[in-house]
ZAMARGU-4260 file (C-alpha; in steps of 0.2 Angstrom, whole numbers, plus 5000, padded with zeros to 4 digits):
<rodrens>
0) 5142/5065/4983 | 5127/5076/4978 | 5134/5076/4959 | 5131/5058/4962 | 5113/5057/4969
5) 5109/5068/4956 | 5117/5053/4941 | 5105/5039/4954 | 5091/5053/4951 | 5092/5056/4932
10) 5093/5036/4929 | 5077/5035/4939 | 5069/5048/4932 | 5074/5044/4913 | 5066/5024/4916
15) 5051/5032/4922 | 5049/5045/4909 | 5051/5031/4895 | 5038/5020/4904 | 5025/5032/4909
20) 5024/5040/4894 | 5022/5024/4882 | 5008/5017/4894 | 4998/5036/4892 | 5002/5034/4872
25) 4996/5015/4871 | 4982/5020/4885 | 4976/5036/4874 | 4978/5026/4856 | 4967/5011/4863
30) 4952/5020/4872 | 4949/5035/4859 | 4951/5021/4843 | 4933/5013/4852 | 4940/4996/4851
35) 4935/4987/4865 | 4943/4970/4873 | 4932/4959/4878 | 4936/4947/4895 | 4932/4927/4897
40) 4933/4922/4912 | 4930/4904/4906 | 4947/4907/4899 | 4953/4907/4918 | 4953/4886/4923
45) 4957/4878/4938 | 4973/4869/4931 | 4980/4888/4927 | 4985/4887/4944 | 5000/4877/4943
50) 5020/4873/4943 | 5018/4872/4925 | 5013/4890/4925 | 5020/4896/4936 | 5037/4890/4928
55) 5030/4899/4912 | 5025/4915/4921 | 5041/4916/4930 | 5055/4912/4916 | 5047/4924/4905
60) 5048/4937/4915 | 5064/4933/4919 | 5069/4935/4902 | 5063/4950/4903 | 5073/4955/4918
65) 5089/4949/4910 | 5084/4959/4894 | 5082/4974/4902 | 5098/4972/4910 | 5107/4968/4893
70) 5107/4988/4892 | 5120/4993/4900 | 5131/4984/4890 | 5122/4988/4872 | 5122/5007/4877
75) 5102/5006/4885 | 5096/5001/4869 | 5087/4984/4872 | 5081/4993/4887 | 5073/5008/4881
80) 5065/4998/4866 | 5057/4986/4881 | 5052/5002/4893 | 5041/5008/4878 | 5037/4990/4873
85) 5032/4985/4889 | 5023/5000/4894 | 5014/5004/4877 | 5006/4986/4877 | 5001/4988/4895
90) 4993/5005/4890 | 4985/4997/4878 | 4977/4984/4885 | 4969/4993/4899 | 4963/5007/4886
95) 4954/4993/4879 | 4945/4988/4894 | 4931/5001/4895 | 4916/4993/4905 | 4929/4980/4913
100) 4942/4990/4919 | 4937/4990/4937 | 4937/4971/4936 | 4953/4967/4930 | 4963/4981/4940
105) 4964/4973/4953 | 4971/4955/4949 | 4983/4965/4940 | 4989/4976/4951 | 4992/4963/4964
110) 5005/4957/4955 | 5008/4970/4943 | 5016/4981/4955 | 5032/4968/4960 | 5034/4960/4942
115) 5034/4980/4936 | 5046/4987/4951 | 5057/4974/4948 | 5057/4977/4929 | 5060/4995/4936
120) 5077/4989/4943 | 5083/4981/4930 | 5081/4995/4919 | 5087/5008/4934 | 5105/4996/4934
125) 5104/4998/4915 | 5103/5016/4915 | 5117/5020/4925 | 5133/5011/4915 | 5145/5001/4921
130) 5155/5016/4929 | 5142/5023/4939 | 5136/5002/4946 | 5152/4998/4952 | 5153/5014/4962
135) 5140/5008/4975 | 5144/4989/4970 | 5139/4980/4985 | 5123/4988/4985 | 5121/4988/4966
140) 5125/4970/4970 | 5111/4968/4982 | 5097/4980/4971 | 5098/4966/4957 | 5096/4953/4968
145) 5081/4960/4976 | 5074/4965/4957 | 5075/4946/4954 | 5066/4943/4970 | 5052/4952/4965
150) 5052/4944/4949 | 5050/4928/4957 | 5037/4932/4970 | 5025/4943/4955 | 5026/4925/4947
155) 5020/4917/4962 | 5007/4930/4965 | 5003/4928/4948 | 5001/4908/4949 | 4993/4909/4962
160) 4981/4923/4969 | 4977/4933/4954 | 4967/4921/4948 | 4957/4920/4962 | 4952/4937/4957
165) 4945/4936/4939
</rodrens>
């Protein structure tokens, strides 16, 4: 049993590692290079809030659930190359922030913490193979399910109250 809290552990661990540090390297690239994004607000209308959008928001994130999940099939490939994807671009964009960063953080983080945790999951399953998922099955079982909740509920939070924020 504690050989295999330490596998639950290392997979954890590993996700995190790969995630964390492509969001410092896109973070640290972005702020010393002096390029600076620059936020519209105008960008933001009324009719962002939407089905429409929310469909958008939700099947692409989806996707990228279902992606990350590919990886423990294909050897954690697809899902390393999305953890450093993901979290380098996310580094990246709030390096490039400067003056704003305080403005943007927030609607960000209000739905930026389910839609990543459940990106988190995904890759977690990914990490630890086929053997080590149907050892704990039902709860395995249970996890994706719950990762795909939080998918759907960032996409909401997304449609709907983020916006109210910018």
């Amino acid at each position: 049993m504690r050989k295999l809290n330490h596998l639950y552990l290392k997979a954890v661990s590993n996700v995190l590692l790969i995630y964390f540090s492509a969001f410092v390297l896109g973070f640290l690239v972005m702020y010393f290079s002096g390029i600076e994004f620059v936020k519209d607000i105008n960008q933001i209308h009324h009719n962002y809030i939407s089905f429409e959008t929310f469909g958008k928001i939700f099947f692409n994130n989806f996707k990228i659930y279902l992606l990350l999940l590919t990886g423990i099939f294909l050897l954690k490939i697809p899902t390393i190359i999305n953890l450093v994807i993901n979290g380098g671009v996310f580094g990246f964009y709030l390096g490039g922030l400067h003056q704003d960063f305080e403005h943007v953080l927030l609607p960000l983080l209000i739905h930026g913490i389910p839609e990543i945790l459940g990106f988190f999951i995904a890759a977690y399953i990914a990490f630890l193979g086929k053997e080590k998922f149907c050892i704990r099955k039902k709860f395995n079982i249970c996890l994706l399910f719950f990762g795909a909740f939080l998918i759907f509920i960032a996409a909401v939070i997304e449609t709907l109250i983020s916006p109210l924020f910018i």
